[in-house]
The first five atom37 places (N, CA, C, CB, O) and aatype in JSON, in Angstrom:
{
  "aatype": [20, 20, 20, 20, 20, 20, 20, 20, 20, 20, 20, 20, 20, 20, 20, 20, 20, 20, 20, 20, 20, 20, 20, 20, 20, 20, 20, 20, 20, 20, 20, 20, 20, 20, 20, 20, 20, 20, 20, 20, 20, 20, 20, 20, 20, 20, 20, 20, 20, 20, 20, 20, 20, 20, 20, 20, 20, 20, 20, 20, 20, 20, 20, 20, 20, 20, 20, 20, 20, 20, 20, 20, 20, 20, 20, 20, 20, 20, 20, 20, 20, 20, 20, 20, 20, 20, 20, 20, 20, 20, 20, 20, 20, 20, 20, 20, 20, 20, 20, 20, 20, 20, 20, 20, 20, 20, 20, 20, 20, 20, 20, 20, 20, 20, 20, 20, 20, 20, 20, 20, 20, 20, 20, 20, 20, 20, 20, 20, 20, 20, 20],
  "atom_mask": [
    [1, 1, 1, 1, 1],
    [1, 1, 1, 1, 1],
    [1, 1, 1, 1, 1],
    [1, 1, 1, 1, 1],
    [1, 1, 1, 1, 1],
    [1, 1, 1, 1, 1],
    [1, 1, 1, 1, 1],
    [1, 1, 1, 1, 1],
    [1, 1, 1, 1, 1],
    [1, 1, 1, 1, 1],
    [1, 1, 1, 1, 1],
    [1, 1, 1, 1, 1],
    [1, 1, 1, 1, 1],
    [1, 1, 1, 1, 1],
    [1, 1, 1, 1, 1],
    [1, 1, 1, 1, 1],
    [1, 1, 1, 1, 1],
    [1, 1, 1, 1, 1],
    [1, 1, 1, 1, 1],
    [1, 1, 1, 1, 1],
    [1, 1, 1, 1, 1],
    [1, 1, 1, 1, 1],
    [1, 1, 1, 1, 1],
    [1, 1, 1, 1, 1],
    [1, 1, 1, 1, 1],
    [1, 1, 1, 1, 1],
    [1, 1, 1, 1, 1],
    [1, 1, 1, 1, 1],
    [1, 1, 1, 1, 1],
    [1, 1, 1, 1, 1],
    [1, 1, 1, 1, 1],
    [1, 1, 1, 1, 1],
    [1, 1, 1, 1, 1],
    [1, 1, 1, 1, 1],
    [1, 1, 1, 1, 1],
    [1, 1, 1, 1, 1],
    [1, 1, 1, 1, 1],
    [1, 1, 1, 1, 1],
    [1, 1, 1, 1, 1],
    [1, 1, 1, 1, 1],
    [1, 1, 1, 1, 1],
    [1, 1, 1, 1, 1],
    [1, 1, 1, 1, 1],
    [1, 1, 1, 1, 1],
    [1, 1, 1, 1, 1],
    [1, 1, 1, 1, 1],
    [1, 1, 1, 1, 1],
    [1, 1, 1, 1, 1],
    [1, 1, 1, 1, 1],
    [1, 1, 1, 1, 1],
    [1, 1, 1, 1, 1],
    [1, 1, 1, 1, 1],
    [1, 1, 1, 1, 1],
    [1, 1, 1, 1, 1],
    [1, 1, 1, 1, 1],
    [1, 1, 1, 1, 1],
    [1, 1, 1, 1, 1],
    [1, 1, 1, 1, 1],
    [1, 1, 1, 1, 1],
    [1, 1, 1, 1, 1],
    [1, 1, 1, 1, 1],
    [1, 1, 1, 1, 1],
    [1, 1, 1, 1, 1],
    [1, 1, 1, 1, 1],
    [1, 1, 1, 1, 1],
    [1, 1, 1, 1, 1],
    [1, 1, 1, 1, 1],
    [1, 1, 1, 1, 1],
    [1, 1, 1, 1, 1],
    [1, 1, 1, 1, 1],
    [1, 1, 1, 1, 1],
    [1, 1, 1, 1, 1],
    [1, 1, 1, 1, 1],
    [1, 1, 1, 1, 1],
    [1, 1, 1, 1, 1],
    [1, 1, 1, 1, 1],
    [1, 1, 1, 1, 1],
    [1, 1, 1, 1, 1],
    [1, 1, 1, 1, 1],
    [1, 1, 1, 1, 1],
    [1, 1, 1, 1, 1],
    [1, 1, 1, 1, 1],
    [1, 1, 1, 1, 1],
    [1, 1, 1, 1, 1],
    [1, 1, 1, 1, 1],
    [1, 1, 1, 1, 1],
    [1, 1, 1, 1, 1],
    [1, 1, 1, 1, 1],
    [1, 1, 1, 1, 1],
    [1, 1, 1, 1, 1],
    [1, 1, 1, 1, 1],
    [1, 1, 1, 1, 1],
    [1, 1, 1, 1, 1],
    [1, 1, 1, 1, 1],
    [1, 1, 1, 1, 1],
    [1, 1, 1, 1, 1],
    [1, 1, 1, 1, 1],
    [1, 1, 1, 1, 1],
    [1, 1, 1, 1, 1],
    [1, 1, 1, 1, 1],
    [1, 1, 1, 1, 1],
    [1, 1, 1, 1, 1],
    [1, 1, 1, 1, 1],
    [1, 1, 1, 1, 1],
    [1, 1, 1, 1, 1],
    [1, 1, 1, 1, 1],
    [1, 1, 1, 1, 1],
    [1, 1, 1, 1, 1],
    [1, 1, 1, 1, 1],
    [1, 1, 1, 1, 1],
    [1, 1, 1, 1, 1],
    [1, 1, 1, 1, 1],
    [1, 1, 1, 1, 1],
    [1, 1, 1, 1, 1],
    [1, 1, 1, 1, 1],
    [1, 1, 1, 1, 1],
    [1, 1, 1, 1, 1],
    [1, 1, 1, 1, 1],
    [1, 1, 1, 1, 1],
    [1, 1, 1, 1, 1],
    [1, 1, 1, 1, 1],
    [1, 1, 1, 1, 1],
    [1, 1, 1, 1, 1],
    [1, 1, 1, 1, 1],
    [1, 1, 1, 1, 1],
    [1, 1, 1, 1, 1],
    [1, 1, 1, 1, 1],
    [1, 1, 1, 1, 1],
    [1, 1, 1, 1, 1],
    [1, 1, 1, 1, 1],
    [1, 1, 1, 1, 1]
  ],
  "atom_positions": [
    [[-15.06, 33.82, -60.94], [-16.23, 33.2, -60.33], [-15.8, 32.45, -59.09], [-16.94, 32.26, -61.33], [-14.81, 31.71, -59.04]],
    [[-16.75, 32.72, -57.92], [-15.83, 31.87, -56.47], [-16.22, 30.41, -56.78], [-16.5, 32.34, -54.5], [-17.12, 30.24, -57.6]],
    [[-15.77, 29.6, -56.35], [-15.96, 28.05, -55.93], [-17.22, 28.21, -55.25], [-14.73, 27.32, -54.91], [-17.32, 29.15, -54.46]],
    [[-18.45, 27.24, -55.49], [-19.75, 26.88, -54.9], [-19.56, 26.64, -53.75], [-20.44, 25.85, -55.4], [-20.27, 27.05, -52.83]],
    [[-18.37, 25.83, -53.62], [-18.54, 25.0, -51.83], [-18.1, 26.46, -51.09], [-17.0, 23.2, -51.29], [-18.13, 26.47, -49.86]],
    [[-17.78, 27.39, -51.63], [-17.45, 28.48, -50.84], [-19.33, 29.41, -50.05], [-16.32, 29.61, -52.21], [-19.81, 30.4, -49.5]],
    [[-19.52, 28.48, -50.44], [-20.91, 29.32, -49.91], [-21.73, 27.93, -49.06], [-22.11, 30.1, -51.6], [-22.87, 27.76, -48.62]],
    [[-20.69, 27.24, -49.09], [-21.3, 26.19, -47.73], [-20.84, 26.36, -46.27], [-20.85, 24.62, -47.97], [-19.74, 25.86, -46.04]],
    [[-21.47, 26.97, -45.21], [-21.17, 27.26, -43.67], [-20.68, 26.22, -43.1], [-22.3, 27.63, -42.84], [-21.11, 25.72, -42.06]],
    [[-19.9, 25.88, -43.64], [-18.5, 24.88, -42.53], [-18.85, 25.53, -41.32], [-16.39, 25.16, -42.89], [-19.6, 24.99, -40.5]],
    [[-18.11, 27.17, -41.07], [-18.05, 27.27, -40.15], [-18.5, 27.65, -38.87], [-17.65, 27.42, -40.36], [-17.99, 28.1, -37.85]],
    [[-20.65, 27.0, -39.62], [-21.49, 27.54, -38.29], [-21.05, 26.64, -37.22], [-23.23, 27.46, -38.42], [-20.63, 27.12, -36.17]],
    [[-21.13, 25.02, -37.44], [-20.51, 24.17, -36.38], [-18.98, 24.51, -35.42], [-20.3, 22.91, -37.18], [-18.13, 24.97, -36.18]],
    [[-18.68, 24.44, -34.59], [-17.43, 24.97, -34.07], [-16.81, 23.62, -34.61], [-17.3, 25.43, -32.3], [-15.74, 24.05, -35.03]],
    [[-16.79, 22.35, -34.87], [-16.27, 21.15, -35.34], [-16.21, 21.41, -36.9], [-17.16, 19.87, -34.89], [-15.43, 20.66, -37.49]],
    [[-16.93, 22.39, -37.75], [-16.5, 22.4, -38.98], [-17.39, 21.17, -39.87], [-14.89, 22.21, -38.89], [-17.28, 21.03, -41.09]],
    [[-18.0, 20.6, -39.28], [-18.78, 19.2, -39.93], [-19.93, 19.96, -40.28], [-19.18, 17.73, -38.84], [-20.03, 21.11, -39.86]],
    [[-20.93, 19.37, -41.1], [-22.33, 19.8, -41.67], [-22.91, 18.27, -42.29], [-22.15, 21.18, -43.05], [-22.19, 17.52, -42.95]],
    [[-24.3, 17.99, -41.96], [-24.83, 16.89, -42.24], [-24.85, 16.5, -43.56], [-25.9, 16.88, -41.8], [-24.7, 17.41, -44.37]],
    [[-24.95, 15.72, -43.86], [-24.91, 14.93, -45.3], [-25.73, 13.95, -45.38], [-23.66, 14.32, -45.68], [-25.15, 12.91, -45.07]],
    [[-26.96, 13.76, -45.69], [-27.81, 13.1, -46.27], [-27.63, 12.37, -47.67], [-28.68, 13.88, -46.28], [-27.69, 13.0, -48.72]],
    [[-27.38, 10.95, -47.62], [-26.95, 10.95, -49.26], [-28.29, 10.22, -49.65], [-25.3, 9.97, -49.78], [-29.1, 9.99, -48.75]],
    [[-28.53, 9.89, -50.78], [-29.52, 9.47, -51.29], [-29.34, 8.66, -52.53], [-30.23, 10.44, -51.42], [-28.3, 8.5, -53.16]],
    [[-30.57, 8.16, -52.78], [-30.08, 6.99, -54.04], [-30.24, 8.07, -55.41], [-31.44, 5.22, -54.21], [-31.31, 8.68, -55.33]],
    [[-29.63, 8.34, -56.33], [-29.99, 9.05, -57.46], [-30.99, 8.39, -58.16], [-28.94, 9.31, -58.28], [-31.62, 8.99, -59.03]],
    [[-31.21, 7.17, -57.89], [-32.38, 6.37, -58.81], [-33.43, 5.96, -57.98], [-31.87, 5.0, -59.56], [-34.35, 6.73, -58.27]],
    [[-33.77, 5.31, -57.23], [-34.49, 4.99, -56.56], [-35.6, 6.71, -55.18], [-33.36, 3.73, -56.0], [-36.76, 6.88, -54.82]],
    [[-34.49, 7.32, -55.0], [-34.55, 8.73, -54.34], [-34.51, 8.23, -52.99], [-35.91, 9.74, -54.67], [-34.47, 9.03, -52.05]],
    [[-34.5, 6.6, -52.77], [-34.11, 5.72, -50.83], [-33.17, 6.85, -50.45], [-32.92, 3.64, -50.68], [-32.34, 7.37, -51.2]],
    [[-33.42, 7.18, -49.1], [-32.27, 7.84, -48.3], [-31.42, 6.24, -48.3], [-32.84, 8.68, -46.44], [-32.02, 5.2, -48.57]],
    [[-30.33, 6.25, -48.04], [-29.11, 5.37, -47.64], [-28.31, 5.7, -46.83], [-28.35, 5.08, -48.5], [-27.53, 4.77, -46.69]],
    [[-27.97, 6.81, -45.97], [-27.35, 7.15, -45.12], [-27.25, 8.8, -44.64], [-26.33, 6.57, -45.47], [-27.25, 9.74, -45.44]],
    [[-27.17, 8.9, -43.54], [-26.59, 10.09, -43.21], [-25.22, 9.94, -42.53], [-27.5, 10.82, -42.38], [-24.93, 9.08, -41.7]],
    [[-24.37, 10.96, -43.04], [-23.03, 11.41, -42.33], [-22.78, 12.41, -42.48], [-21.95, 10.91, -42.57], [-23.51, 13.16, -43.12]],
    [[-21.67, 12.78, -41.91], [-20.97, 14.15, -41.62], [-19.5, 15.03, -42.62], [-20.41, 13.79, -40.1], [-18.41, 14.52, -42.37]],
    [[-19.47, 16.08, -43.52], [-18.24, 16.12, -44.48], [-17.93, 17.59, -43.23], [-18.55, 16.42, -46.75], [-18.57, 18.31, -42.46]],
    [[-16.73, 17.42, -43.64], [-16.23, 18.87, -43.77], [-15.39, 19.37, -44.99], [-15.41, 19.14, -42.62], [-15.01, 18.65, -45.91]],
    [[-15.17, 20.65, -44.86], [-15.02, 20.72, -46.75], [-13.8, 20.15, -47.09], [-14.96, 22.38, -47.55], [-13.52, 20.04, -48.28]],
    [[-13.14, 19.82, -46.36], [-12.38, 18.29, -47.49], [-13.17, 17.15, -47.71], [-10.98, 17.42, -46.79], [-13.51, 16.94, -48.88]],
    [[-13.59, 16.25, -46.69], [-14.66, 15.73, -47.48], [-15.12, 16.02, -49.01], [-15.6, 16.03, -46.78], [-14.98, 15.59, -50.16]],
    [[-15.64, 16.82, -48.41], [-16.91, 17.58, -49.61], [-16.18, 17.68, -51.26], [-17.37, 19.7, -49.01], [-16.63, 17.25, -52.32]],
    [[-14.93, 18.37, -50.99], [-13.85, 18.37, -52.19], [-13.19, 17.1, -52.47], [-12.7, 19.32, -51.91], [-12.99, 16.91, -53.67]],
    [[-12.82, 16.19, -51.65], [-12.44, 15.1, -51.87], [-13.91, 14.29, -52.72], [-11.87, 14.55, -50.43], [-13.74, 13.82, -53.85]],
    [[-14.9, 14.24, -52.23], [-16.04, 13.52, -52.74], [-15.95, 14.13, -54.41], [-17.61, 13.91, -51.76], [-15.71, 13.29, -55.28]],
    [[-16.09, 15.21, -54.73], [-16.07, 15.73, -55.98], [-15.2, 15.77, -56.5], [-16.39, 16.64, -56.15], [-15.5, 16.07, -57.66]],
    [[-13.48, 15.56, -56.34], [-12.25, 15.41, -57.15], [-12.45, 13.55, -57.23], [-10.58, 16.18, -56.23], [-12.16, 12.97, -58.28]],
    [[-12.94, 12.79, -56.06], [-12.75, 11.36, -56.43], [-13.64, 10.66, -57.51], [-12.91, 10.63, -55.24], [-13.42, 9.84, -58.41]],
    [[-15.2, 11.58, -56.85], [-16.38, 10.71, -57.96], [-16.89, 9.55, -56.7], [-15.38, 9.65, -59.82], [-17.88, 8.82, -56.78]],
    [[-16.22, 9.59, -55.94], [-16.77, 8.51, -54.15], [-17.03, 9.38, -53.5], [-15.62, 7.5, -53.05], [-16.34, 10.39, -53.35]],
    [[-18.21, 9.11, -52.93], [-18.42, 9.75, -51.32], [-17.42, 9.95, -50.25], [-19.29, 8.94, -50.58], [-16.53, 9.11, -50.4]],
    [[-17.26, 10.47, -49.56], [-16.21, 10.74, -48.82], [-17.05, 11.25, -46.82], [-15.24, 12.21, -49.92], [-18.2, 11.42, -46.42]],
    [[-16.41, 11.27, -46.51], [-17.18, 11.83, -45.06], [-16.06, 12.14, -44.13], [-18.26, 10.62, -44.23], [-14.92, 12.0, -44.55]],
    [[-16.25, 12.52, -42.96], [-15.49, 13.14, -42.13], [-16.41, 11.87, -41.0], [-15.59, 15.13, -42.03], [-17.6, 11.94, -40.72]],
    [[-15.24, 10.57, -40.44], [-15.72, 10.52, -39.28], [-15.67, 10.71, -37.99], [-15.86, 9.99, -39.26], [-14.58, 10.28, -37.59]],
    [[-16.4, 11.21, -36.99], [-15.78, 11.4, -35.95], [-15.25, 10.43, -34.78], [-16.43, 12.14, -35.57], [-14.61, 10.73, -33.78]],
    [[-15.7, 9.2, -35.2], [-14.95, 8.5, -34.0], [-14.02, 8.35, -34.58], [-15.37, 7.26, -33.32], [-13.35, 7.91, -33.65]],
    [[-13.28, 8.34, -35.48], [-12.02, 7.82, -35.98], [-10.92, 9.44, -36.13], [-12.41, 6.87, -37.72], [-9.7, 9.58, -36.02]],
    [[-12.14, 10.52, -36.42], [-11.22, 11.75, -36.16], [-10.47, 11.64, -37.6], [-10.08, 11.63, -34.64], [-9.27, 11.93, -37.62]],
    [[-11.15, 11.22, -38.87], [-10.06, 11.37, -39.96], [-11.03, 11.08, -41.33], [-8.62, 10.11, -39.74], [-12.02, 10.39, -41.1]],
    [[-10.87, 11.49, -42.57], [-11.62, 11.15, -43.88], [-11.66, 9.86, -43.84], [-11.03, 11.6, -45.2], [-10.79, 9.13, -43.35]],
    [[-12.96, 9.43, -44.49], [-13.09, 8.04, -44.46], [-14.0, 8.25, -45.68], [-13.66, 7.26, -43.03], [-14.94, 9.03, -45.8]],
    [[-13.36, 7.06, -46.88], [-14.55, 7.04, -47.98], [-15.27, 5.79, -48.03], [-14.04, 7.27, -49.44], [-14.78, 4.68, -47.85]],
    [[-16.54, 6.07, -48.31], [-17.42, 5.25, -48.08], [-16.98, 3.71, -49.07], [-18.84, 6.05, -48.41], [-16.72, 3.73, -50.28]],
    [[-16.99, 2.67, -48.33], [-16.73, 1.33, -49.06], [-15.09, 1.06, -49.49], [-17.69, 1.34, -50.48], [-14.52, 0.43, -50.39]],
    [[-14.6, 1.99, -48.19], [-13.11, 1.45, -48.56], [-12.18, 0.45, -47.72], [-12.29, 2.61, -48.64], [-10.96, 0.29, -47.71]],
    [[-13.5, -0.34, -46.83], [-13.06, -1.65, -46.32], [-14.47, -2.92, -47.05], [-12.99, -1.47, -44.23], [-14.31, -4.14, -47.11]],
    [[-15.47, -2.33, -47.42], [-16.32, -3.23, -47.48], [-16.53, -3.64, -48.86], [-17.4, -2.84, -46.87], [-16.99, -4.72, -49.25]],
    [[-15.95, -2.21, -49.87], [-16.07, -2.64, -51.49], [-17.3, -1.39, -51.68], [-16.69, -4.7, -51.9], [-17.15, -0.43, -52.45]],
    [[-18.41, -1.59, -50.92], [-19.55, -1.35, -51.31], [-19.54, 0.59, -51.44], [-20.63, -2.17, -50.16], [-19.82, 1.23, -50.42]],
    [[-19.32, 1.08, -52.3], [-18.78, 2.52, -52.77], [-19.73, 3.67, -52.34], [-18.63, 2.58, -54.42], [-19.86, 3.97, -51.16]],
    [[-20.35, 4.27, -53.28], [-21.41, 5.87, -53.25], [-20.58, 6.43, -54.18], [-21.57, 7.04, -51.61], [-19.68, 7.19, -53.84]],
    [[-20.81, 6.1, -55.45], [-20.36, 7.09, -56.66], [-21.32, 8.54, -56.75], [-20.57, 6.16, -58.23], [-22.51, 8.5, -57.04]],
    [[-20.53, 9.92, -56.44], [-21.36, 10.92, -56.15], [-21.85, 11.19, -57.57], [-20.68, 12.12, -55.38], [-21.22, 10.6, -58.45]],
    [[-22.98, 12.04, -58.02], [-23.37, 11.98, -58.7], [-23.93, 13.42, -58.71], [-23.86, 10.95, -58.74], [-24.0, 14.18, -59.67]],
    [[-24.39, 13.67, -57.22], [-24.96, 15.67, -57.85], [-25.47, 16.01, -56.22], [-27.03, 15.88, -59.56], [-26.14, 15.31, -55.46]],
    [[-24.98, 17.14, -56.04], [-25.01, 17.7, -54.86], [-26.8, 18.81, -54.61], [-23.38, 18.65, -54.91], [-27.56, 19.26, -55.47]],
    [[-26.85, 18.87, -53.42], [-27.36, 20.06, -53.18], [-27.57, 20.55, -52.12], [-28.21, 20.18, -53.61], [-27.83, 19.71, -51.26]],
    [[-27.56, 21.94, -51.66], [-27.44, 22.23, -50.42], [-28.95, 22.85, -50.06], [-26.18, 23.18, -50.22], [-29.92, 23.0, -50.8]],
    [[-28.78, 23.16, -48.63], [-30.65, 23.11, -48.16], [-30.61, 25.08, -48.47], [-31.21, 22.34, -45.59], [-29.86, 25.64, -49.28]],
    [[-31.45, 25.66, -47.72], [-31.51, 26.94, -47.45], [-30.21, 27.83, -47.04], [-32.41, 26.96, -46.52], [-29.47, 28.55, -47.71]],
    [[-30.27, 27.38, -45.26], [-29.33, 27.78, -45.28], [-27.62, 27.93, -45.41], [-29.69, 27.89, -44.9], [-26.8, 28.58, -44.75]],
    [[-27.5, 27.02, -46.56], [-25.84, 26.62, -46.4], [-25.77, 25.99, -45.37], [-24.75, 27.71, -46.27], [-25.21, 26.68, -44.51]],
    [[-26.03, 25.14, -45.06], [-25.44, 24.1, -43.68], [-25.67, 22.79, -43.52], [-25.93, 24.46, -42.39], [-25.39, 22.09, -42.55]],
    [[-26.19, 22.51, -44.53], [-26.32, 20.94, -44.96], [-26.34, 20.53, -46.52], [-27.69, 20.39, -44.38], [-26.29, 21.36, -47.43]],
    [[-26.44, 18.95, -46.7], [-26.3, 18.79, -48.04], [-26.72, 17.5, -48.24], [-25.0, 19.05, -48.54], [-26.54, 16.55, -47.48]],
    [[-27.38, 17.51, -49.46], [-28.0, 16.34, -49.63], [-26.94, 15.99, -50.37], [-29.38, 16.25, -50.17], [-26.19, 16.94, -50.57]],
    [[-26.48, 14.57, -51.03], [-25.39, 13.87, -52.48], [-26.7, 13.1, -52.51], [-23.44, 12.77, -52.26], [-27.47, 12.61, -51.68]],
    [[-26.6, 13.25, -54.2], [-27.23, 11.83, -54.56], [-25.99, 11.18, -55.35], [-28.77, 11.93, -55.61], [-25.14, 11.72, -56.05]],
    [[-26.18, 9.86, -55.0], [-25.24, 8.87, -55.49], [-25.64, 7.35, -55.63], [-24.13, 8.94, -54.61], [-26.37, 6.79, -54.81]],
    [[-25.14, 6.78, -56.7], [-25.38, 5.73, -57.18], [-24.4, 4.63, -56.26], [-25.2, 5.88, -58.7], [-23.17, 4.6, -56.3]],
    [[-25.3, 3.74, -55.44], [-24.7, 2.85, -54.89], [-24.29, 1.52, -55.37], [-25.24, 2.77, -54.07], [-24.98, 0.69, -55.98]],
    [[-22.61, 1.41, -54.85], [-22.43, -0.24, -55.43], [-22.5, -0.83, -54.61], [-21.29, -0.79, -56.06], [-21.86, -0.42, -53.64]],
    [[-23.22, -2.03, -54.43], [-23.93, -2.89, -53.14], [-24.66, -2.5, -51.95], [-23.05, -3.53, -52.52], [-25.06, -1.34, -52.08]],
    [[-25.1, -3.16, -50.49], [-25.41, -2.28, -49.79], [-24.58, -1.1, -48.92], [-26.0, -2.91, -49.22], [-23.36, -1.02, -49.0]],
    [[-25.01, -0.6, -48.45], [-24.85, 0.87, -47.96], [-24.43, 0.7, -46.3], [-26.45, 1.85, -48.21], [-23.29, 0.83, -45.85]],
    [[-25.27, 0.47, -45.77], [-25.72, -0.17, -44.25], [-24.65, -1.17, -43.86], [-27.31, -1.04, -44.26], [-24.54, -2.28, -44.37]],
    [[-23.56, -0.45, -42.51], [-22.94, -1.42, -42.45], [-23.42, -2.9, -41.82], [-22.02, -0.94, -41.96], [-22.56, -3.73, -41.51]],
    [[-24.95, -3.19, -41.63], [-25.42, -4.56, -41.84], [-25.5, -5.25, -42.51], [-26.11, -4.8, -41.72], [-25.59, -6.4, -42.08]],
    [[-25.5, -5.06, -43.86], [-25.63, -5.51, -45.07], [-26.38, -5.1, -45.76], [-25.77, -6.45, -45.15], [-26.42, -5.18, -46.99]],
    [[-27.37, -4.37, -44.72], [-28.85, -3.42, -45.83], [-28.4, -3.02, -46.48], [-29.84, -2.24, -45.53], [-27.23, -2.66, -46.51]],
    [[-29.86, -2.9, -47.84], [-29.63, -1.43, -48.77], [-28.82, -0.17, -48.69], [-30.67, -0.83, -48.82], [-27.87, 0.35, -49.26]],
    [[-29.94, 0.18, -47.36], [-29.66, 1.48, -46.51], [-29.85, 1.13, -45.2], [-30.56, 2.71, -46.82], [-30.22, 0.05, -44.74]],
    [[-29.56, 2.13, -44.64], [-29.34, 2.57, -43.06], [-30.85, 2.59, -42.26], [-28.58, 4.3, -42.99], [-31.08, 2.64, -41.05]],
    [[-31.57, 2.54, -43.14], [-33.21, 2.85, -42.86], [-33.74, 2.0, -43.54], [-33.87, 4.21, -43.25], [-34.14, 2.02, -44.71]],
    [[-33.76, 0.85, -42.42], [-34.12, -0.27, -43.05], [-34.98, -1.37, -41.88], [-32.69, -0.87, -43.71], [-34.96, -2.6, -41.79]],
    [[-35.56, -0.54, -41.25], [-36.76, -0.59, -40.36], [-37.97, 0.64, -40.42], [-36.14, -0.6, -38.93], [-37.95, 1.69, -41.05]],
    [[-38.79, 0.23, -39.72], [-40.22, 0.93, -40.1], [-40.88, 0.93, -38.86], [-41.2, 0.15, -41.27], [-40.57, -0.09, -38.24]],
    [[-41.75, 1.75, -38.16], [-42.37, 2.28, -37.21], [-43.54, 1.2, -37.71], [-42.53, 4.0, -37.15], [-43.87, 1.35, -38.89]],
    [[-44.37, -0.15, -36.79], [-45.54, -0.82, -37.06], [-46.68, 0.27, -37.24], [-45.82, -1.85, -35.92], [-46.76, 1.39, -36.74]],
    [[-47.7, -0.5, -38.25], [-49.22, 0.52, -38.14], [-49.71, 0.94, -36.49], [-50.77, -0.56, -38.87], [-50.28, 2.01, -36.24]],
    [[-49.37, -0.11, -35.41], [-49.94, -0.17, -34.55], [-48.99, 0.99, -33.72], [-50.17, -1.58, -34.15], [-49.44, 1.71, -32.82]],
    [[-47.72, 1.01, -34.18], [-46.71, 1.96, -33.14], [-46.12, 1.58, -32.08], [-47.27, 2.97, -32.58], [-45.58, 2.17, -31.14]],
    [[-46.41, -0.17, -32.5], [-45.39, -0.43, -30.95], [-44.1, -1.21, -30.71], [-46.17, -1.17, -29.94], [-43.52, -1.63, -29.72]],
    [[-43.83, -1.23, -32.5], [-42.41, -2.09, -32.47], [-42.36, -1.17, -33.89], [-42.34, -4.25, -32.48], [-43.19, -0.59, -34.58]],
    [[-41.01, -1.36, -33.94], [-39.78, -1.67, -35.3], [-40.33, -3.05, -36.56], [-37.93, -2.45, -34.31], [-40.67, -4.17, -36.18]],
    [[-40.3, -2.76, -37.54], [-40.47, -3.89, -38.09], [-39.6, -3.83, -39.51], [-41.99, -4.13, -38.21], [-39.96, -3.24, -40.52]],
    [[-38.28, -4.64, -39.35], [-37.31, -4.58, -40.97], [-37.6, -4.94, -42.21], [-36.21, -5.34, -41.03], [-37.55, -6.1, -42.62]],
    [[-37.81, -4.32, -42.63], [-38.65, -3.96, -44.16], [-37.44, -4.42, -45.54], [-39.08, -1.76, -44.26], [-37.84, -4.58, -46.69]],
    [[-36.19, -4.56, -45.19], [-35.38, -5.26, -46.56], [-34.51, -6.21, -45.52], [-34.2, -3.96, -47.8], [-34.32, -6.11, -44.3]],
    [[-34.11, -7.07, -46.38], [-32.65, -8.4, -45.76], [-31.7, -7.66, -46.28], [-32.48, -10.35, -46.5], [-31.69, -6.84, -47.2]],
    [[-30.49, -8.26, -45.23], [-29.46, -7.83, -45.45], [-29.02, -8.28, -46.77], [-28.72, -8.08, -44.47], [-29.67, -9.19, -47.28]],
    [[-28.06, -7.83, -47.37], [-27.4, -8.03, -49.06], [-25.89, -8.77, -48.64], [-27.06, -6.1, -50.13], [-25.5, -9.56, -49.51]],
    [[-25.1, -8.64, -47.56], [-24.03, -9.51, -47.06], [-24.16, -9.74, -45.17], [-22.48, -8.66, -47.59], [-24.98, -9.13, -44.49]],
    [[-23.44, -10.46, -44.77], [-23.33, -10.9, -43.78], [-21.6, -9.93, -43.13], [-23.48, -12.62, -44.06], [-20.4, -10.14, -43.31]],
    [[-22.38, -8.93, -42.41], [-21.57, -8.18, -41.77], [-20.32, -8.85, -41.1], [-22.33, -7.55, -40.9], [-19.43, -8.0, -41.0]],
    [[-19.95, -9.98, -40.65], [-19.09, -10.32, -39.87], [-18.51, -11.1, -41.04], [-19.48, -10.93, -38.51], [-17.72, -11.96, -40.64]],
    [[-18.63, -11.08, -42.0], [-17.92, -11.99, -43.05], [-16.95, -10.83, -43.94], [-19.21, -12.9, -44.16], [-15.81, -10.95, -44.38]],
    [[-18.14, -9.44, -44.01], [-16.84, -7.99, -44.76], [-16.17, -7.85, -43.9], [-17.27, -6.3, -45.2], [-15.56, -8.92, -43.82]],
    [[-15.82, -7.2, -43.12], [-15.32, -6.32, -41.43], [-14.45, -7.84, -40.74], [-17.36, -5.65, -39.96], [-13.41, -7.67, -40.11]],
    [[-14.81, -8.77, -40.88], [-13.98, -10.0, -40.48], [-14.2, -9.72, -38.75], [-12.08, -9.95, -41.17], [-13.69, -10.64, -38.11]],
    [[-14.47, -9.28, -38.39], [-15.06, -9.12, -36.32], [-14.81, -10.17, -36.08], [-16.81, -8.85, -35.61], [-14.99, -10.6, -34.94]]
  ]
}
């Protein structure tokens, strides 16, 4: 039987990356989008942590491994065409390197003419990251 991730198109991108949407397994909140490539992707599923490919840093990076705050993966799925992927995963603390929940943690006004932040931050960013 082949390996599943073998039927994920790494290699439509010429960079080898494919989006990653993760999501809350309980709640169903988006919490972030990033980028795996299939180490990532295998690393996320041999660790049980989210994992990502970032590109400004040009190297694996798992989620909450300066801040604490984790993404225990929990169950994958891919869209139509092999080229993206949702994780749902159970988050420990916030997500958002602001301190939010999530990453989406503003809202378009009824009126449409501002932003308006819809949760408080859960830590004080310059106190994890030390800036």
């Amino acid at each position: 039987m082949a390996n599943a991730i073998d039927l994920i198109k790494f290699d439509k991108a010429a960079d080898g990356l494919i989006p990653a949407v993760v999501q809350d397994a309980n709640t169903l909140d988006i919490l972030m989008v990033g980028f795996m490539n299939r180490a990532a992707l295998e690393k996320t599923m041999a660790s049980g942590l989210v994992t990502f490919w970032t590109r400004s840093r040009q190297k694996l990076w798992t989620k909450g491994e300066t801040s604490g705050n984790v993404l225990n993966f929990k169950a994958l799925r891919v869209n139509c065409n092999d080229d993206s992927v949702v994780v749902l995963a159970e988050p420990v603390g916030a997500t958002c390197h602001t301190g939010h929940p999530t990453c989406y943690y503003r809202e378009l006004s009824v009126d449409r003419s501002e932003w308006t932040t819809i949760s408080e931050p859960e830590f004080d960013p310059d106190q994890v990251y030390h800036k």
